[in-house]
N, C-alpha and C positions, 0 to 999 in steps of 0.2 A: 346184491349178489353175494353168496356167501363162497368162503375161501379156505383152504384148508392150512394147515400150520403143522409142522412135522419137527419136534420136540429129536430130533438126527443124530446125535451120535452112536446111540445102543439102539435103537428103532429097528428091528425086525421085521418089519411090514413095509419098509420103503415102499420096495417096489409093486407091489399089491395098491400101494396108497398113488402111484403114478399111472399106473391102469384104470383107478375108478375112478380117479380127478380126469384123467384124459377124455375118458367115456362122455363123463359130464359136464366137460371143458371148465374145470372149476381152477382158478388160480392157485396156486399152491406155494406154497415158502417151505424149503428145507432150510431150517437151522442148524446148524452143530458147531462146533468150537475149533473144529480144524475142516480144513480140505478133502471133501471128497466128493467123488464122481454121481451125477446126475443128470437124468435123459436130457436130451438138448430138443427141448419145446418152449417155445412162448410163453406157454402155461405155467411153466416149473422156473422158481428164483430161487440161487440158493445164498442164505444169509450166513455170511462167516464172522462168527462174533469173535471176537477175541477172549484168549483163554481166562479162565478164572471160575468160581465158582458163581453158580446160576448165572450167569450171566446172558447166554440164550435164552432161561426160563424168564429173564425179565423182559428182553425181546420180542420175546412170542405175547407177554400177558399183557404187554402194553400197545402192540399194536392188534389185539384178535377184538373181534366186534360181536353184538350180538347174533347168532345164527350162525357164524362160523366153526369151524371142525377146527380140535387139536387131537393132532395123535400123539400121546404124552404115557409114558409107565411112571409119570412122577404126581403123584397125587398131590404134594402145596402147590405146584402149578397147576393141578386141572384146577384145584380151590379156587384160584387166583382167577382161572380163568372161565370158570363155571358162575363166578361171581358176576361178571361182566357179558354175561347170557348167551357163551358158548357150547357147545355140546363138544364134548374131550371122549375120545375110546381111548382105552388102551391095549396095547397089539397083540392081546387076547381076545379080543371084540366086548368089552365090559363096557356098557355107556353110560359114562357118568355124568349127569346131571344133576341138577338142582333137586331132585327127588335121591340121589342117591350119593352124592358127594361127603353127607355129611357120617354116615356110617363109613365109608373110603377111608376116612382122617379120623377116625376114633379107632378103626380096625390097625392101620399104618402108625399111631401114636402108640398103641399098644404093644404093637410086635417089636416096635424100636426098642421098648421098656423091657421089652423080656430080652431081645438080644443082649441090652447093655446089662444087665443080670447074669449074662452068661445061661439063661433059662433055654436059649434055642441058639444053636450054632447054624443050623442046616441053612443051605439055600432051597429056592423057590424046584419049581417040577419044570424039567425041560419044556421048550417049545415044541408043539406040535403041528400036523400036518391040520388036523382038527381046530386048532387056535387059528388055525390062519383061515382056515376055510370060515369059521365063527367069524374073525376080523372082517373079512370079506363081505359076509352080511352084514355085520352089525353097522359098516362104515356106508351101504349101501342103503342102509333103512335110515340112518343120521344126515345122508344128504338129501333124501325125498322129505324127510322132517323137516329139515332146516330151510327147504325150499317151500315148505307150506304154512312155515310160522311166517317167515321173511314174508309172503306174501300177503299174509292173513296181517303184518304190521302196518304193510303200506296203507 
């Protein structure tokens, strides 16, 4: 059975991602590094790491299995966990996989190298109504996938 993993503190999609795990009665793990409020279902755990750096992200990449959903906007973690045959959106609905992880980490290596250059100051384009509506598919086509690879393993 695959399960979903919610990379929680900056996560914009929460609750979009508790809608369509509920739909498809799919286990879920909110991670984040402090305290915060999550629907009270059987389905939804939520994991409170203690603070520090990545230290959720080693959480989630060490317990996600093949065919499982991360929802992550941190690409070394989808890496980590794209390595271990999960499928990772990010809460733009961008599905990174094993087909496309590795341009993610050369695109993400690069922008770092120009920020630290002082080449780009600027941050990203707000969130949209449209980002979320894209999240909303994209994490709906990730779980009939995951659900036809899962099976196609057994």
């Amino acid at each position: 059975m695959i399960r979903i993993f919610i990379d929680a503190d900056a996560c914009p999609v929460r609750d979009e991602t508790y809608r369509v795990a509920q739909r498809h009665g799919l286990q879920t793990f909110v991670v984040p590094n402090r305290m915060i409020a999550i629907p009270s279902s059987p389905l939804i755990e939520r994991i409170v790491v203690t603070q520090g750096m990545d230290v959720a992200d080693d959480w989630i990449a060490e317990q996600v299995n093949a065919h499982d959903i991360v929802i992550s906007a941190d690409i070394p973690l989808a890496a980590r966990c794209v390595a271990r045959g999960a499928c990772v959106l990010d809460p733009r609905g961008r599905i990174l996989d094993e087909d496309a992880i590795g341009m993610a980490l050369a695109m993400r290596n690069l922008m770092e190298d120009l920020r630290a250059t002082g080449a780009i100051t600027q941050g990203g384009r707000g969130f949209t109504r449209a980002d979320r509506s894209t999240f909303l598919s994209a994490l709906d086509t990730a779980v009939v996938r995951g659900r036809k690879r899962a099976a196609q393993a057994r």
